[in-house]
C-alpha positions, 0 to 999 in steps of 0.5 A: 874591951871597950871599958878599958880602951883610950878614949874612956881614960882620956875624956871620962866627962865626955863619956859620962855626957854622951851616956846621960844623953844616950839614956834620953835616945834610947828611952823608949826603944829597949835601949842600945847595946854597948857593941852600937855606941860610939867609940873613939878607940882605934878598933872600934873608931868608924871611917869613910874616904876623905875623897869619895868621888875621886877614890870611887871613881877610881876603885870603878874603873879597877872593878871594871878592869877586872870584871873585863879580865874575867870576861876575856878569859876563854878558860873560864868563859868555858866553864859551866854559868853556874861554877862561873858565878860562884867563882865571880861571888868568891874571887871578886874581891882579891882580883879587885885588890890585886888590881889597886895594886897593879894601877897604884890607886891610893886612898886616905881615910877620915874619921866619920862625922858624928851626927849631932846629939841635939838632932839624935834627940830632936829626930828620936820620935821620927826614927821609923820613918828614917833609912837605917844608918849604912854600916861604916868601915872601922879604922883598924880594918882599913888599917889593915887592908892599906898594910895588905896593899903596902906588902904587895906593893913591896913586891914590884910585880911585872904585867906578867906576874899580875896576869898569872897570879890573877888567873891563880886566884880565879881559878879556886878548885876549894870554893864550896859547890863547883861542878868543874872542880877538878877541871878548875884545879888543873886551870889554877896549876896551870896559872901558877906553873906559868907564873912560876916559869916568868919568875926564873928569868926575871928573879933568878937570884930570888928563890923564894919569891913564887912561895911569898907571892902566893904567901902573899896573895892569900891574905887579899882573900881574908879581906871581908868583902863588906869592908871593900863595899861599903868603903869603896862602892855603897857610895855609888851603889847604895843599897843594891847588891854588888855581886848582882851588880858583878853578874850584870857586867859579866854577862851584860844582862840584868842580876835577875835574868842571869838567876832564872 
């Protein structure tokens, strides 16, 4: 795809340079796979937030809401420590997301900076002592995640439908290797019976509302969540691993202890 995509029809002299240089980088190390060169093509073009302190900051604060709305759920503080942390590892992200949405948060993305050539060359030699290059989200998977936010934020949610759809995601009865599975079932049709009782008096002319809701809400979850971390929170985190980092919040204990 790569062979036929924008940035090799517009500025061919370009390519041609950055392969000539590429072939001087990677003597010596078995080459680099066409997948790891740099592209200037929508798909493959990486990003980063055009202001990471206060976008982090604020995707914080959501992710502490949201582990705080998880920790004051009876229903689910109820639930085995076991089917609790896999709901956490699962449900994480869409529950991040739905929050974005409800506090507004915004964000701009900026095409990466590339490392100079001249410093590639000069530091090839000094590579094994280096930290691996931290992964970069493309602009065509933030494009998508921005269209995501965008539809829910179409939909104008009241606190009551948050509330509710937040509990219907949670609870997922289909997450591999719950022992309360069916107990977590009647939780999520409880969620969305409630969310489907606030809908009558607040949309009564919309009927279709709680199916596009739902409709809706399915597609956060298609959200990879190495896309939410290493946008939003390597930054901050580095390399540790954030659902550790989910489980620490949740039970105030450290990832190791709650494990044992």
């Amino acid at each position: 795809d790569c062979e036929r995509c924008q940035c090799h029809r517009e500025d061919k002299r370009t390519a041609i340079l950055y392969t000539l240089l590429s072939q001087n980088l990677n003597h010596g190390r078995g080459g680099r796979s066409p997948a790891q060169k740099r592209c200037l093509c929508h798909q493959h073009r990486t990003v980063c937030l055009r202001t990471p302190r206060v976008t982090c900051q604020a995707a914080s604060n959501v992710l502490v809401k949201t582990i705080s709305f998880m920790k004051n759920l009876p229903s689910f503080r109820l639930l085995p420590q076991e089917d609790q942390l896999l709901l956490l590892d699962s449900c994480w992200v869409p529950l991040f997301l739905l929050g974005l949405v409800q506090e507004m948060v915004t964000f701009e993305v900026m095409e990466t900076p590339a490392p100079s050539m001249l410093k590639k060359i000069l530091l090839d030699g000094q590579s094994q002592w280096q930290e691996p290059e931290r992964t970069q989200p493309t602009l065509a998977a933030v494009q998508r995640l921005q269209s995501c936010l965008n539809t829910f934020w179409s939909l104008d949610l009241s606190p009551k439908e948050y509330a509710y759809l937040k509990g219907a995601i949670l609870f997922n009865p289909d997450v591999p290797g719950l022992r309360a599975s069916l107990h977590i079932k009647s939780l999520q049709q409880e969620a969305q019976r409630a969310l489907q009782e606030v809908l009558q008096p607040l949309h009564p002319e919309d009927q279709g509302r709680f199916a596009r809701i739902l409709l809706i809400a399915s597609t956060l979850k298609s959200i990879p969540p190495a896309l939410i971390t290493d946008l939003f929170f390597r930054p901050v985190i580095g390399n540790a691993d954030i659902v550790e980092l989910l489980a620490e919040m949740l039970y105030e204990i450290t990832g190791r202890q709650h494990a044992g």
